[in-house]
Each structure stands twice: as structure tokens, then as C-alpha cells.
DOFI-971420 format. One record per residue (C-alpha): residue number from 1; residue in three letters; x, y, z. Coordinates in nm, 2 decimals, always signed. Example, Ala and Ser with C-alpha at 12.3 -4.5 7.8 and 13.67 -1.06 7.14 Angstrom:
BEGIN
<r 1, 'Ala', <+1.23, -0.45, +0.78>>
<r 2, 'Ser', <+1.37, -0.11, +0.71>>
END
This chain:
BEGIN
<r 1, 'Unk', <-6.41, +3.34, +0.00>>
<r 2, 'Unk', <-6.66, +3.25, +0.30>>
<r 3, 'Unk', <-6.69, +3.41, +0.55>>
<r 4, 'Unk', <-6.53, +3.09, +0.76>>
<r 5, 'Unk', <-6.27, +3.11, +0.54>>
<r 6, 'Unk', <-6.17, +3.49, +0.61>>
<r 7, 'Unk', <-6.16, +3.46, +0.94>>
<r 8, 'Unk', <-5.94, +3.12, +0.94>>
<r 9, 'Unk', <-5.69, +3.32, +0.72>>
<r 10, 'Unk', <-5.73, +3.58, +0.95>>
<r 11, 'Unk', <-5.61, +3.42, +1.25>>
<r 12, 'Unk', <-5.31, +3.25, +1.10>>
<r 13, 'Unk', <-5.22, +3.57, +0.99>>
<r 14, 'Unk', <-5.25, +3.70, +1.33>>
<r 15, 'Unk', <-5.08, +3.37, +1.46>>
<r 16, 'Unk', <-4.80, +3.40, +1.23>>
<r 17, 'Unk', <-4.69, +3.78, +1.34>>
<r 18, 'Unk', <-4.63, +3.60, +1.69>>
<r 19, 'Unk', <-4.23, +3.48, +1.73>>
<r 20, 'Unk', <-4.21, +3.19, +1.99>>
<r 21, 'Unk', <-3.96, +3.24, +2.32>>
<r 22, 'Unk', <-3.77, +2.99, +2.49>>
<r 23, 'Unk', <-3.79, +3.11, +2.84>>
<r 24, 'Unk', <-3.66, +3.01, +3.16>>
<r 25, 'Unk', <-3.73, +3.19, +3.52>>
<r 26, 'Unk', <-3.48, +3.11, +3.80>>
<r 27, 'Unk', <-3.61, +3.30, +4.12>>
<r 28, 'Unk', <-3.48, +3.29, +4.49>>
<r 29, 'Unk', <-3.56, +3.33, +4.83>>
<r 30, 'Unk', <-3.29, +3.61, +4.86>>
<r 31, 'Unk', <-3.38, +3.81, +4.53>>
<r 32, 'Unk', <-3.07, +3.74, +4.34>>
<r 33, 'Unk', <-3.21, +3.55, +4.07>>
<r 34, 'Unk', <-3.26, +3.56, +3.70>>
<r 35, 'Unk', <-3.47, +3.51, +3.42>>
<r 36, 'Unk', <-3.39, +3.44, +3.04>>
<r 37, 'Unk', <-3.55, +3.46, +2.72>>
<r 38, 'Unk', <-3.42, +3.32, +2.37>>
<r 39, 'Unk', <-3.60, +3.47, +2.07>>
<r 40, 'Unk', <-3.46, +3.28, +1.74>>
<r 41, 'Unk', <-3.42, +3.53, +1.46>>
<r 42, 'Unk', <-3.38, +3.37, +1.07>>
<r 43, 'Unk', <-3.14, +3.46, +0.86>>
<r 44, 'Unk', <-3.33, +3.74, +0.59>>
<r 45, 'Unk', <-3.19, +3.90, +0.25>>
<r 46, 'Unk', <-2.85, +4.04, +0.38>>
<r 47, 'Unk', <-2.92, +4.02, +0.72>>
<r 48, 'Unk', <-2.70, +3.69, +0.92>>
<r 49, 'Unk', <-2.96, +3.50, +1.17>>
<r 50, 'Unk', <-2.91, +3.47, +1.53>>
<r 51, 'Unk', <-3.07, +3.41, +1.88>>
<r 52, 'Unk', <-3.12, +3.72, +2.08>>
<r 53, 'Unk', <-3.08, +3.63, +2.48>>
<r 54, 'Unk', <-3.22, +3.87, +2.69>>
<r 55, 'Unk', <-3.12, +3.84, +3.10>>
<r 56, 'Unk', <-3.36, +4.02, +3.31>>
<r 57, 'Unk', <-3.29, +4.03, +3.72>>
<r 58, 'Unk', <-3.47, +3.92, +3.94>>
<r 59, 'Unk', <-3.72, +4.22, +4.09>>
<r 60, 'Unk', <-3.95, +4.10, +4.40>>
<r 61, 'Unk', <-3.92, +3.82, +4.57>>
<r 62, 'Unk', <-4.27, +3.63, +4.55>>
<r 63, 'Unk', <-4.43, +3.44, +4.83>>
<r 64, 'Unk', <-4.63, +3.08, +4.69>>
<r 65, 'Unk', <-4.79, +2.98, +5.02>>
<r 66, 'Unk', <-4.94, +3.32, +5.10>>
<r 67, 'Unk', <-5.30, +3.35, +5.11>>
<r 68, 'Unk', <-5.35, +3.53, +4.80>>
<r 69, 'Unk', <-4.99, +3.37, +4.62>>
<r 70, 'Unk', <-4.71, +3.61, +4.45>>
<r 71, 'Unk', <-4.47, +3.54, +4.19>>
<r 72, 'Unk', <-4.10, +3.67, +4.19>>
<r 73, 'Unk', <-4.12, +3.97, +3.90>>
<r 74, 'Unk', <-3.80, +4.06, +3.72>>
<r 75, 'Unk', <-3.69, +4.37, +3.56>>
<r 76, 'Unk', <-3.72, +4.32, +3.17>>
<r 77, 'Unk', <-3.71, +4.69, +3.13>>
<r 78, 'Unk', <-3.36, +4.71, +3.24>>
<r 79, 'Unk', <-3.24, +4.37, +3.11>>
<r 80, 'Unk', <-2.95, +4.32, +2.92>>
<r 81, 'Unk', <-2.99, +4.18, +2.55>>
<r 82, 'Unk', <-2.74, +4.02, +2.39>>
<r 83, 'Unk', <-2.71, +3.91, +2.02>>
<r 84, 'Unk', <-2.58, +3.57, +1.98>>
<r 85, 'Unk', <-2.46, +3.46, +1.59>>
<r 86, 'Unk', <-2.31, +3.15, +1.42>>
<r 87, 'Unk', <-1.96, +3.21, +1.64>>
<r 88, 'Unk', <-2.07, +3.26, +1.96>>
<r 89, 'Unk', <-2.37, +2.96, +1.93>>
<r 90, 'Unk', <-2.17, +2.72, +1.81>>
<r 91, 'Unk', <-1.91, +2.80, +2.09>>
<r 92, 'Unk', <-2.16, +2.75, +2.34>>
<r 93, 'Unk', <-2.25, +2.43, +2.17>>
<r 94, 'Unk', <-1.93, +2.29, +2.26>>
<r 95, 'Unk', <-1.96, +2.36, +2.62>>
<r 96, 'Unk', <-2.27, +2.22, +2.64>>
<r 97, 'Unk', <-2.16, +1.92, +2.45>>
<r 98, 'Unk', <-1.85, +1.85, +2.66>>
<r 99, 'Unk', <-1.61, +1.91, +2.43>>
<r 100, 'Unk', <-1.41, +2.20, +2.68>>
<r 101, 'Unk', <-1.53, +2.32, +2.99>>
<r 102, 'Unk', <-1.59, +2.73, +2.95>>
<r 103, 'Unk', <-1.63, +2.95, +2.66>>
<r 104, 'Unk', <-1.24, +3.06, +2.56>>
<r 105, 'Unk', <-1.10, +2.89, +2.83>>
<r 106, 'Unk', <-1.30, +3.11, +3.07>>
<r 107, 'Unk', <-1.19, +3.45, +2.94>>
<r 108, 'Unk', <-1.58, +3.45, +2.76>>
<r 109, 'Unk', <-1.68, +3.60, +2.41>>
<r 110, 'Unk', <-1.61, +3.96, +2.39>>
<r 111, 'Unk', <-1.91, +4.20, +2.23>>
<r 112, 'Unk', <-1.76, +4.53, +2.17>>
<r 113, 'Unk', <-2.01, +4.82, +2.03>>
<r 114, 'Unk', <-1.94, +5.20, +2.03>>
<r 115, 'Unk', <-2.17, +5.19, +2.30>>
<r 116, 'Unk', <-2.08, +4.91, +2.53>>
<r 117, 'Unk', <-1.86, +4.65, +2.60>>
<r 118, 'Unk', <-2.06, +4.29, +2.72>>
<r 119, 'Unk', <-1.83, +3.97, +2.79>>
<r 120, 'Unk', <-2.03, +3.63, +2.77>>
<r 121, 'Unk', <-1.94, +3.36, +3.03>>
<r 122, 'Unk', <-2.03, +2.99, +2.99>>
<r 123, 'Unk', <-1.90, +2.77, +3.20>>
<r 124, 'Unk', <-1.95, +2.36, +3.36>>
<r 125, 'Unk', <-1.98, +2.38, +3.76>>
<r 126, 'Unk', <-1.96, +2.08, +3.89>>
<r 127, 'Unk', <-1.98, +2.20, +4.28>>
<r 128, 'Unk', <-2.18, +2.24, +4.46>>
<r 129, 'Unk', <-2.44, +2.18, +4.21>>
<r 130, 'Unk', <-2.39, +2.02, +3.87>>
<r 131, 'Unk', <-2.50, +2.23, +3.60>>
<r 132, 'Unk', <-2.40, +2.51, +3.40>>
<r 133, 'Unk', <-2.37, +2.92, +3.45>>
<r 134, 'Unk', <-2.41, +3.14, +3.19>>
<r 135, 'Unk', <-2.34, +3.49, +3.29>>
<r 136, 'Unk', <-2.30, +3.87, +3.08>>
<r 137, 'Unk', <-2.13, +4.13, +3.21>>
<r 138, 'Unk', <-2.20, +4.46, +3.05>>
<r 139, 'Unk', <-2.01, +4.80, +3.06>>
<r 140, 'Unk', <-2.10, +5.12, +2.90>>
<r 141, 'Unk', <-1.78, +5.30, +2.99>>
<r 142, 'Unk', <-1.82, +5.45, +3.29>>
<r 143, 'Unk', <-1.71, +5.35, +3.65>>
<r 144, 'Unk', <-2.02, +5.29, +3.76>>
<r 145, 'Unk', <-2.21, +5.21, +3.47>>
<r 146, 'Unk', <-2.18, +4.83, +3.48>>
<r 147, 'Unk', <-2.44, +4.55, +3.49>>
<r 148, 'Unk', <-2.43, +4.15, +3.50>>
<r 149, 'Unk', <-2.66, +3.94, +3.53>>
<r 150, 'Unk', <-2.63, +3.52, +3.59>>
<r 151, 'Unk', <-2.81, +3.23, +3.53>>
<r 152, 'Unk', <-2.78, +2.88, +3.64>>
<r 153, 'Unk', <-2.93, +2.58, +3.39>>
<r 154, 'Unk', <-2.98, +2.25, +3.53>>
<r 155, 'Unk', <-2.83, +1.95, +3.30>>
<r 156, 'Unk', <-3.16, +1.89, +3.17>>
<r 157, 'Unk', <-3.23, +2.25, +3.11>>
<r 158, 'Unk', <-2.90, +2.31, +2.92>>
<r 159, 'Unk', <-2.99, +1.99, +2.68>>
<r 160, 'Unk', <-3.30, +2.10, +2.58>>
<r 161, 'Unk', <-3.16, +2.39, +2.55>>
<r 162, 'Unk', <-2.83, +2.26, +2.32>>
<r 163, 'Unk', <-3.07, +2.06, +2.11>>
<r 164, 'Unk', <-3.27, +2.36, +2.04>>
<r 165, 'Unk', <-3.00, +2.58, +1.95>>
<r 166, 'Unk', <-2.87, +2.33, +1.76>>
<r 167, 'Unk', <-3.17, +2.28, +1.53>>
<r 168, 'Unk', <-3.18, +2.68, +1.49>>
<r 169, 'Unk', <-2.86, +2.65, +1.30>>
<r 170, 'Unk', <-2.99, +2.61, +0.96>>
<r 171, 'Unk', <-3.23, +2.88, +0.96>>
<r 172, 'Unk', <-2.99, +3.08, +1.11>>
<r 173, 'Unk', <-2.72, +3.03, +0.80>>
<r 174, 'Unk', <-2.98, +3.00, +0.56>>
<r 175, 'Unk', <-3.33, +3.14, +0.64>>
<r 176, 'Unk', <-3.63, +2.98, +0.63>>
<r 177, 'Unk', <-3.64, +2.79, +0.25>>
<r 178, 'Unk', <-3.90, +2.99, +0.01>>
<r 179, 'Unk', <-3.97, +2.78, -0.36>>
<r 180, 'Unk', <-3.90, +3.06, -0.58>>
<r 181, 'Unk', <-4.09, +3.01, -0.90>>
<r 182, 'Unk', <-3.81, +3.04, -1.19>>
<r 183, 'Unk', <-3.83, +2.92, -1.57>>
<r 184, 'Unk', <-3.63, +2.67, -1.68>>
<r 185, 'Unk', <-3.71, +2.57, -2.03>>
<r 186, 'Unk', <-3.35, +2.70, -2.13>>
<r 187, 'Unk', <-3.21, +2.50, -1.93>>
<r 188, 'Unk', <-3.41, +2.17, -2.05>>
<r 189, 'Unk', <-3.32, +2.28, -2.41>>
<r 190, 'Unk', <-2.98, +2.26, -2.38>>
<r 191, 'Unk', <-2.97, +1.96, -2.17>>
<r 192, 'Unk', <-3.19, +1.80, -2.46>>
<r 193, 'Unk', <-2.91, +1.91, -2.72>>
<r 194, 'Unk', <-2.63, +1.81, -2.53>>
<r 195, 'Unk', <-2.79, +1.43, -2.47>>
<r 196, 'Unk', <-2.87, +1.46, -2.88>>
<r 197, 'Unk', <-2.54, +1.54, -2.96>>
<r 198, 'Unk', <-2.39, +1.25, -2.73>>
<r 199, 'Unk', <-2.63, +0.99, -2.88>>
<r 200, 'Unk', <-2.52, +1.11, -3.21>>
END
């Protein structure tokens, strides 16, 4: 192999180590925003796929017209992460698509851990702004020990982001395909004697 040809395997080795997000970052003059991140997951020996969504507060409030410009920051290392299979996608799904207005008819999807308890909320808003709210609420048990954060997706934003998920379904159920080499001269045998024994 040349040397040309080292270093191209090289990089798509490096460029394959690096899983894609699906990001969208939703800041506000008063500091109450939100960001959120999708990282798609395949489905892998016994492991079930999913998307993992991870909502992440907004930190600073940036200023774009400054002299030297500042973006908004938000706080990743306290974010909430939440693991979203086959259930809960294609239940959002249906909100998105119109088929009912909120996930469970508002009450949300339920995640329940020894750990914590996070309820997911999806819902239509048509006032004052159309679009859609996602929200998660988290509690670890103690009275003070809850978090939420909320997003709001445009209708253009929660299209994209319906087609998207919707695409991810196979390799979520199913992993991404792999040709397994297998021999099937056995198989070709008998189909040979069977067709013999049916022209006979």
C-alpha cells in the first residue's frame, strides 16, 4: 500500500469514529432558552437502537452587535439526556404528523430509572406562535432535586426533524445491514434434488 493510500484509509478511519448531531440552539434575550442535540444510535448485537436527546439550558446571554460579538453559551455539563427508543419515537411521530395533538394526551412518556424519574412532553401550540414544545422534566427524588428544560421547534424545524427521525427507524430496529459471508452449497444441493425429483 502507498503511502497516498495509508493516509486516505487513515482519515476515513478517523472520519468514521465521528457520529453526526442533529442540533438545534434556541437562545433569548432574557436567558431562558434552550439548546438540543439528537445523536442517532444503531441498533447492535443485543443492544435496541435509539436517539439520545440531550437538552442543555441556556447559560449567557450573548450580545451580536457588540463590538467584539458574543454568542449565548448553554450548560451541556448539566444537561439532561434522555434516551428515546422505538415507543417513544414513533409517538412523537404522530404528533408531528398530526395524527393527535400531545404525546398521551398531554400526560407525556414516563422514564422511570432507580435513579430518576424524567416525563417527556410534546405538544402542538398554536398560540401565540405556531409550532411545537418539547419539554423534559426530570426528578431524582428529592424536593429540590428537579430539572426541566424546554424547547420550542418551528414548523419547519419539527419537519425536518419528523423526516429525520423517520428515516432513523430502520437502523434503529435493525442496525446498519452487514453481508455476512455464509456457504450455501447445501442449500443449492438440495434445491437441485428437489427440482430433479419434480421433473422426474
Amino acid at each position: 500500500m502507498s503511502e497516498e493510500d495509508n493516509n486516505t484509509t487513515n482519515k476515513g478511519a478517523r472520519t468514521g469514529m465521528f457520529r453526526p448531531k442533529l442540533s438545534f440552539y434556541h437562545p433569548n434575550a432574557k436567558g431562558a432558552g434552550c439548546a438540543l442535540s439528537l445523536e442517532l444510535h444503531p441498533a447492535h448485537d443485543q443492544t435496541d437502537g435509539s436517539i439520545m436527546a440531550q437538552f442543555a439550558n441556556q447559560k449567557t446571554i450573548g450580545n451580536r452587535n457588540a463590538a467584539n460579538p458574543t454568542f449565548s453559551r448553554f450548560d451541556w455539563e448539566n444537561s439532561i439526556c434522555v434516551k428515546l427508543d422505538f415507543t417513544d419515537l414513533t409517538k412523537m411521530l404522530q404528533v408531528f404528523r398530526g395524527e393527535c395533538e400531545s404525546l398521551e394526551d398531554g400526560k407525556g412518556l414516563y422514564h422511570i430509572s432507580p435513579r430518576a424519574t424524567t416525563r417527556i412532553v410534546l405538544r402542538h401550540v398554536l398560540e401565540p406562535v405556531a409550532g411545537y414544545s418539547l419539554e423534559v422534566y426530570r426528578n431524582s427524588g428529592g424536593p429540590s432535586d428537579g430539572t426541566s428544560s424546554r424547547i420550542f421547534l418551528a414548523p419547519n424545524e419539527a419537519s425536518g426533524l419528523a423526516v429525520a427521525v423517520e428515516n432513523s427507524l430502520g437502523v434503529i430496529c435493525f442496525g446498519i445491514p452487514t453481508v455476512i459471508p455464509h456457504d450455501t452449497t447445501a442449500y443449492r444441493r438440495e434445491v437441485r434434488g428437489m427440482r430433479n425429483v419434480t421433473a422426474a
